[in-house]
C-alpha positions in Angstrom: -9.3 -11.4 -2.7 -7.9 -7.8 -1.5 -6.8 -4.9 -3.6 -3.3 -4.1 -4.2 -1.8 -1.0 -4.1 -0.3 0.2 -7.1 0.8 3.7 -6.8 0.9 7.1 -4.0 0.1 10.2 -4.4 2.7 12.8 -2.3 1.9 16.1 0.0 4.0 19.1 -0.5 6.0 17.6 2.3 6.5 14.4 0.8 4.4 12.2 3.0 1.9 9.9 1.0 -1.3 11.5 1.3 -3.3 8.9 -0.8 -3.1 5.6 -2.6 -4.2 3.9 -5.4 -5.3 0.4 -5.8 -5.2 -2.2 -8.4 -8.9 -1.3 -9.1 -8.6 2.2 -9.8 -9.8 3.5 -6.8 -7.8 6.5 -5.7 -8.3 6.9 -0.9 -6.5 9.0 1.7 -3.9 7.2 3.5 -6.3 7.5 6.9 -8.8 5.0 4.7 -6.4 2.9 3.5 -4.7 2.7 7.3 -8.3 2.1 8.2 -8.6 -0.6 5.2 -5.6 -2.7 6.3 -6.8 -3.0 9.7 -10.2 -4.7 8.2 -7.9 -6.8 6.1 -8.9 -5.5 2.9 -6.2 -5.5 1.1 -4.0 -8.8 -0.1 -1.4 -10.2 2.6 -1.3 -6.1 4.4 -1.4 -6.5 8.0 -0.4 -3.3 9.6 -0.1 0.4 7.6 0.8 4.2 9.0 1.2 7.5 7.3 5.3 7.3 6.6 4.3 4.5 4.5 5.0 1.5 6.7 3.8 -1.5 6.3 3.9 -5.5 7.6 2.7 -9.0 6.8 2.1 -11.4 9.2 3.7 -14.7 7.2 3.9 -13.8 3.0 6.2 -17.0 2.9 3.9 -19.5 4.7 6.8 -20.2 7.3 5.4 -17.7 10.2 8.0 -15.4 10.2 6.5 -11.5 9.7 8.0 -9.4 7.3 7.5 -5.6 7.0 9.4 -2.3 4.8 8.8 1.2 4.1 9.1 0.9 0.4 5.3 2.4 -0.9 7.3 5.9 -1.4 9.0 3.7 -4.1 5.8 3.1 -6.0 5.0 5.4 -9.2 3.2 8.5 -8.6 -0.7 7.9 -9.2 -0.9 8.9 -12.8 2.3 7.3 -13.5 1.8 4.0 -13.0 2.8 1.6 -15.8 0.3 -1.4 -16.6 1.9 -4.3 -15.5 4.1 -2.8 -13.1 5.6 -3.0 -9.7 2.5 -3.2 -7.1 2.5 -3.8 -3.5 -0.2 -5.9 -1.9 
């Protein structure tokens, strides 16, 4: 099973610079781009720096799905136990 990501870290410019996973573990959106590609995180297929992201089929009917919602995710520090998390 892959992590999750729960929550982004911003630079002064408001482009994610880092993530945080389910785990705890805190990378640069480079490693996590890198991660995704490996297929280390859950359902992820595809990730760039604005926060873009797609799934191959999260439904099971082969359609893809993708978004541009991680900015949406609490800043890392902020998350809430429990919360909203994006695999």
């Amino acid at each position: 099973m892959g992590e999750k990501i729960i929550a982004v870290n911003k630079d002064q410019y408001g482009n994610i610079a880092e993530l945080m996973t389910h785990t705890g573990r805190v990378i640069p959106i480079e490693q996590a781009i890198q991660e995704v590609s490996e297929g280390k995180f859950d359902s992820i297929t595809s990730l760039d720096r604005a926060g873009n992201w797609s799934i191959e089929s999260s439904a099971g009917d082969g359609q893809p799905e993708s978004g541009n919602n991680l900015d949406m995710l609490p800043a890392i520090g902020a998350e809430v136990q429990g919360g909203e998390t994006f695999q």
